[in-house]
N, C-alpha and C positions, 0 to 999 in steps of 0.2 A: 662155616660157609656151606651151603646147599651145594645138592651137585650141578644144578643147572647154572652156579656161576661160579665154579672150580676148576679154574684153568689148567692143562695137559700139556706137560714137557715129553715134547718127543728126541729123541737121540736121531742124529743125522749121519748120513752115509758118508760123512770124511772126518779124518781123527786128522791131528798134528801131530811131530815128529817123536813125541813120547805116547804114542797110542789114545790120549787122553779126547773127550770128545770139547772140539771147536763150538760149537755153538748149541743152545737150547731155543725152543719155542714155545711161545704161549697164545692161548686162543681163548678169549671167552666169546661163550654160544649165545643167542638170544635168550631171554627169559622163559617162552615159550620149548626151546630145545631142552634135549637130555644131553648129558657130557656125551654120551656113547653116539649118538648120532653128528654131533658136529665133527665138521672137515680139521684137522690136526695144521698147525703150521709151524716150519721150518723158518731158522731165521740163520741164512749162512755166511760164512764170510764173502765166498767165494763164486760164481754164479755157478749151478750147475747145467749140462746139456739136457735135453732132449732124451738122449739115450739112457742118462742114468738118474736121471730124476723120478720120483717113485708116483707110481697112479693116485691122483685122490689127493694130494699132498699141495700146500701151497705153499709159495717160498718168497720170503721179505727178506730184502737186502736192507734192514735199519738195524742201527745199533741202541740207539733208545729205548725198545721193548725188552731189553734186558735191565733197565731199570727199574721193571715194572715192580709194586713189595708184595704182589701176589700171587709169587711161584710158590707150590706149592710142592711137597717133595712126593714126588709121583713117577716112575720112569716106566720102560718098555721091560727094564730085566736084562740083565747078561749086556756082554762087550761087544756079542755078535750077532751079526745081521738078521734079522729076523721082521715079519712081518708083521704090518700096521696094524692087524683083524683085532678082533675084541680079545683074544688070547696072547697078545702083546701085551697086553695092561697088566703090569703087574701090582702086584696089591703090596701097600706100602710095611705091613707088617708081615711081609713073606721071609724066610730063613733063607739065606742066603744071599739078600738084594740088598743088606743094608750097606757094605761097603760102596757097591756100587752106588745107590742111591748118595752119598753122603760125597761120591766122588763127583757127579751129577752137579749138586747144589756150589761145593767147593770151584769147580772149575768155572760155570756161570757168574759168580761174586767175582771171580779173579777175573775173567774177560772182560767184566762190566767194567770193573774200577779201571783197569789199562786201558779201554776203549773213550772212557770217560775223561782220564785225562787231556785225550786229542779232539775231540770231537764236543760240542753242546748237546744234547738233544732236543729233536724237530719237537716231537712228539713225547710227553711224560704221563707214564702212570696212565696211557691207555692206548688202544690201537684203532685209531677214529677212521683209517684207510679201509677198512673191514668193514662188510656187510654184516647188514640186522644188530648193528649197536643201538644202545638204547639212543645214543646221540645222534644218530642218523633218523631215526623215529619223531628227535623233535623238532631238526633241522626239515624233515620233508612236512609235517605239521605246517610250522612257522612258513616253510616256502607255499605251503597249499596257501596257508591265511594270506599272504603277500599277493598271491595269481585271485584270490579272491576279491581282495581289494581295489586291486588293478582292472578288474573286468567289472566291477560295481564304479569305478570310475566310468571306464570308458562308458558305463552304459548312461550314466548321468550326465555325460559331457555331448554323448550324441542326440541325449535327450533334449537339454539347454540347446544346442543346435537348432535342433528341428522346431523348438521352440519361437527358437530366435525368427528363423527362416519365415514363418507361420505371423508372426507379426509385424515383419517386415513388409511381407505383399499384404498385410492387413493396412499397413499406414498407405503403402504405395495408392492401394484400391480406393480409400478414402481422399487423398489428396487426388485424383483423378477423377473423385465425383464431381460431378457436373452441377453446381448451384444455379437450382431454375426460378425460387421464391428470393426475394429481397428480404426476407425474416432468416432466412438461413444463411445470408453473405453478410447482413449486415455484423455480427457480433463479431468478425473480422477486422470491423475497423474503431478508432476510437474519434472522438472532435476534439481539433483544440482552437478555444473562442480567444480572439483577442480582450485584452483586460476593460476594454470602453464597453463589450458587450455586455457586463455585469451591472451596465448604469441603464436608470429608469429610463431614462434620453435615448437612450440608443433606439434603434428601428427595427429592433426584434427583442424588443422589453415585453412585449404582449405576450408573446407569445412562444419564449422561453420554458415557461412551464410545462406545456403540452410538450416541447420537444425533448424535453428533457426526462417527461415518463413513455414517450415513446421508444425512447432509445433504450432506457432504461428495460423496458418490458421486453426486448427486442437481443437482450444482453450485451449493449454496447454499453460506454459511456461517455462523458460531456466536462471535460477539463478547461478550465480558464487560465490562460498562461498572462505572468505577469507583465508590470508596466516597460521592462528591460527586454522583455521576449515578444515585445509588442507592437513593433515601428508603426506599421501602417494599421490606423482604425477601421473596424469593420472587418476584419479579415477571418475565415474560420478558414482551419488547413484540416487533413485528416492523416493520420497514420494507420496504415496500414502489416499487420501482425502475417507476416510471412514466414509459412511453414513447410515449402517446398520450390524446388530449383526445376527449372525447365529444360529438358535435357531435348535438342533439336533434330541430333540422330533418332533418338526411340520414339521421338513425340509425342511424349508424356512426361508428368513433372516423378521426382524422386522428393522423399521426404528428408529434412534438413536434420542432422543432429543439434542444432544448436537452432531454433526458431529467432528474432530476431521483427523487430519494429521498422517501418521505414516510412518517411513521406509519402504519400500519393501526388502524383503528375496534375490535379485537379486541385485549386484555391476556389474560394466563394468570398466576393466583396457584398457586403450589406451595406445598402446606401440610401437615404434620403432623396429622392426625386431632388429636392431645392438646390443640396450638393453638385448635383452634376449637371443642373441646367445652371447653376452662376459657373462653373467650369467651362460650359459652351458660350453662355454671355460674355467672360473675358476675351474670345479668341485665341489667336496661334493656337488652332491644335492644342489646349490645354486639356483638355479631355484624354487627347493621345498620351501626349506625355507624362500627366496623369499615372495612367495605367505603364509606361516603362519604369517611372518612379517606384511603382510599387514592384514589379520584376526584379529589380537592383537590386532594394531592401529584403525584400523577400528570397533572393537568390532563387526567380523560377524562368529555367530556358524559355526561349519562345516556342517550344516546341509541345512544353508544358501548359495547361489549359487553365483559362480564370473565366471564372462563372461572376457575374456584375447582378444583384438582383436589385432592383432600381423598387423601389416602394410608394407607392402615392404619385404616380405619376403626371396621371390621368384627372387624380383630384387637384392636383398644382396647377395644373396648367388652367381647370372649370375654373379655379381659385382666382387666378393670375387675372383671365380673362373677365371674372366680376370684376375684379378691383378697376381692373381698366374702364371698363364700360360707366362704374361709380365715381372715378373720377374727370372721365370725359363729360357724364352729365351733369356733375358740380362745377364745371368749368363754364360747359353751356349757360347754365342757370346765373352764373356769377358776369357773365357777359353780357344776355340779355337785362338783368336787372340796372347794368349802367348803362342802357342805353346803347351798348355799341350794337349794330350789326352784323358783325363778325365775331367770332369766338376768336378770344385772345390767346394766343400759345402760348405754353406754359413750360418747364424741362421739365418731360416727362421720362422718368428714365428707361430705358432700354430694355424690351420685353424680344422673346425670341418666338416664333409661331410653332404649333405645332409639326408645321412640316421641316423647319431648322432644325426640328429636335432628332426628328426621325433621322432626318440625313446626317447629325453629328454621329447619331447612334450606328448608322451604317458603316462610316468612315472609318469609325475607333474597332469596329467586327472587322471590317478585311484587312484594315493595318497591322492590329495588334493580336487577330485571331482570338476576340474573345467572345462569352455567348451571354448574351443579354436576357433577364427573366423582369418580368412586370408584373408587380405585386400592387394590390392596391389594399386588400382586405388582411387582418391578424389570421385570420384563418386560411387564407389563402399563402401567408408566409410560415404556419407553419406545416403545411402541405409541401411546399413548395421545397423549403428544406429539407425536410423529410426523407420527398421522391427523390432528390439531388442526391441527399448523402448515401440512400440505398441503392441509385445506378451507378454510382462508382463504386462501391462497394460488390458489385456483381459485374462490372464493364469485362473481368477480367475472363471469368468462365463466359460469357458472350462472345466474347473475341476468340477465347478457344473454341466455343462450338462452330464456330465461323472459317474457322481455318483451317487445321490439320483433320477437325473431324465431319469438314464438310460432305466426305460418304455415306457417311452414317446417315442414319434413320434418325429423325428429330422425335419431339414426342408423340408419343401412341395418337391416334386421333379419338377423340372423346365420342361413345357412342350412349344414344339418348334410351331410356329406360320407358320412357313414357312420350308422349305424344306433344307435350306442353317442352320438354326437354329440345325432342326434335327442331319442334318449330324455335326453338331459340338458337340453336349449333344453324342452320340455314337463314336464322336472320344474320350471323356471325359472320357470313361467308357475302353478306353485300357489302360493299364499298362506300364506308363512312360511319357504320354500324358497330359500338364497339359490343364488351361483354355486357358492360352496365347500359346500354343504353336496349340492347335486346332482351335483358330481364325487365327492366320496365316496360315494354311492349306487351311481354306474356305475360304480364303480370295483369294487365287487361281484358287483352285477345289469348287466352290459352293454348287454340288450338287452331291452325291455320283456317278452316272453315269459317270458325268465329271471324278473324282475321276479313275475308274476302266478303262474307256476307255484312259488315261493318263498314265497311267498302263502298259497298255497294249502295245500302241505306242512304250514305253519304251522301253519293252522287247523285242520285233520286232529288233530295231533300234541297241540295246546295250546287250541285253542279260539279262539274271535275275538279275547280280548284278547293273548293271546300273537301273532296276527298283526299286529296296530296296531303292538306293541311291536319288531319284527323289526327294524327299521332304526335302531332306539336305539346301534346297538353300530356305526353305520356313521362313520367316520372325517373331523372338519371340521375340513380347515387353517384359516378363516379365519371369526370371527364374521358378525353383522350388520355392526357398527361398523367392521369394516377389521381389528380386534386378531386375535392367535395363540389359539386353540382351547385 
């Protein structure tokens, strides 16, 4: 064994009652130390004071360190008192230390075994209470790697935090933007068609297709629910893909953890003109109740809105009214030919005029609150549907920019780059004039000048109503409504 891990029995300053010495100590030094530099320790029975306890010396009350099997026979020399200094070390092959030395070793065995019979010990075969053991070396190691670990945590935990934080007012900001295009609200919602709509027959057989890649392009889509989820014919509902909660303190919505489908407050009946005029030809109010019929089965409040889009209405009724006219002159004709002078009456059956229709149509709007749409052309129904299912699909942020953020500043106002621009944002701004109907103007007249010197021509040529008249013939893509001109 080296000297740097050659443990040092010191003799201690109290003997027992045969002079013999009570206790030894042992100390191993750091790797780094020399045996001569390390602190020496005492291992006593008995505590010592203050006063007589020796400088420099440390003192362990364990009985354990005397089991240690690495004493080593080494003393200070002689029975009496004498000091720690490096001339205390006596060297183990000196003349005249061996009795001593051998009485050293003798009496430590014999204390251990008697100490050992009463006592277990805490601590074996090494002194882990001591500073600069190799075992504290690896214990503060392991504790470093532990404080490492822990601060490599928290710093990943604060990071997913901040993270978190960072996506959350990213959802919040987005569910709080404001949809101003029907291209951006519609993929929001889906159709579901009653099962009768999938037949040739039905009154939106035309023009299915168009609606179905509009929706399609638009990233919605167009389900047909079956004959069991079908009561009333004609019916399309919409679902609505809800992904934040309105919070009426903050006055903005919060995003949902769990997004979630649900009906919209808004139904659409497709119906045949013929359907709803023999409806008004039976009487009682069947038109009204009709439409509660459908409420029931359908489970929708009256608070909740049904859109009626009535198709061919206009042609039913020119229709009706030939028939009539062709059979009153077959009547004539078949009267005159025998001779009578009066036309013979005939059971003709019961037609309603077009002002009964209107007024059925008004009665069943302020009873049953619903809004009536008149289609007559395929392309007009599938505009019509279209524009329908894209304002409900958008009614929603409408109604919020209308309410809590009625302060706010609405959209920027569009300024004109060029002079053909201008003159169309100022045809914009007269009353009756939509967007589409001011791009066909400039699409003529460019430039206000052009505009008034056309004008003028006019009135020269034709007189003032011939000027009023001039822009009759000017070209609109797009109605009021959203529909094809």
């Amino acid at each position: 064994m080296s000297d740097a891990h050659e443990p040092i029995i010191v003799l201690t300053d109290e003997f027992d009652s045969d002079g013999e010495i009570s206790f030894v100590g042992i100390h191993r030094p750091l790797e780094s130390q020399r045996v001569r530099r390390s602190a020496p320790i005492v291992i006593a029975s008995d505590p010592v004071s203050d006063e007589d306890a020796l400088p420099g010396i440390e003192q362990i009350f364990a009985d354990p360190v005397l089991d240690d099997q690495t004493i080593t026979e080494r003393s200070t020399g002689g029975g009496n008192r004498r000091s720690l200094g490096d001339d205390a070390r006596a060297d183990t092959t000196s003349v005249g230390q061996r009795p001593l030395l051998d009485g050293i070793v003798d009496n430590a065995s014999r204390t251990t075994t008697q100490r050992l019979d009463n006592t277990r010990p805490i601590v074996v075969n090494d002194v882990r209470a001591v500073p600069g053991t190799r075992s504290s070396k690896e214990e503060r190691q392991a504790q470093k790697e532990i404080d490492r670990r822990e601060k490599a945590l928290a710093k990943a935990s604060a990071k997913a935090a901040k993270e978190a934080e960072k996506s959350l007012q990213r959802k919040i900001t987005e569910v709080n933007k404001l949809r101003a295009s029907k291209q951006d609200s519609v993929r929001e919602i889906r159709l579901y068609l009653s099962a009768d709509m999938e037949s040739p027959f039905s009154p939106i057989a035309g023009a299915l297709p168009e609606i179905r890649t509009r929706f399609k392009d638009n990233l919605s889509e167009i389900h047909f629910l079956s004959e069991e989820d079908s009561p009333v014919p004609g019916s399309i509902r919409i679902k609505r893909h809800v992904k934040a909660r309105w919070d009426q303190q903050a006055k903005r919505f919060f995003p949902l953890e769990q997004p979630f489908w649900e009906w919209d407050t808004s139904t659409l009946l497709v119906v045949n003109a013929s359907e709803v005029v023999d409806k008004m030809i039976s009487g009682n109010n069947e038109l009204v109740q009709w439409i509660k019929d459908v409420r029931m089965m359908l489970d929708i409040p009256l608070g909740h809105q049904i859109i009626v889009v009535i198709k061919g209405l206009n042609k039913y009724q020119a229709k009706k009214k030939t028939m009539a006219n062709r059979e009153f002159t077959a009547m004539a004709r078949a009267g005159l030919a025998a001779g009578e002078t009066t036309v013979p009456s005939a059971d003709v059956p019961r037609r309603i005029g077009q002002a009964d229709i209107e007024a059925e149509l008004v009665n069943v709007q302020v009873k049953e609150r619903v809004f009536v749409v008149h289609v007559e052309r395929t392309e007009d129904m599938e505009d019509w549907i279209w524009n329908l299912c894209a304002d409900i699909a958008l009614r929603p942020y409408k109604l919020l920019s209308k309410s809590h953020l009625s302060f706010a500043e609405g959209e920027p106002k569009r300024k004109a780059s060029s002079m053909t621009d201008a003159l169309e944002l100022m045809l914009q701004e007269v009353q009756g004039i939509t967007s589409s109907a001011a791009a066909g103007i400039t699409a003529i007249y460019p430039t206000f000048a052009e505009l008034m010197l056309a004008f003028e021509r006019a009135e020269r040529r034709g007189g003032i109503e011939k000027a009023e008249n001039m822009l009759a013939d000017c070209e609109v893509g797009l109605r009021q409504h959203g529909c094809k001109a």
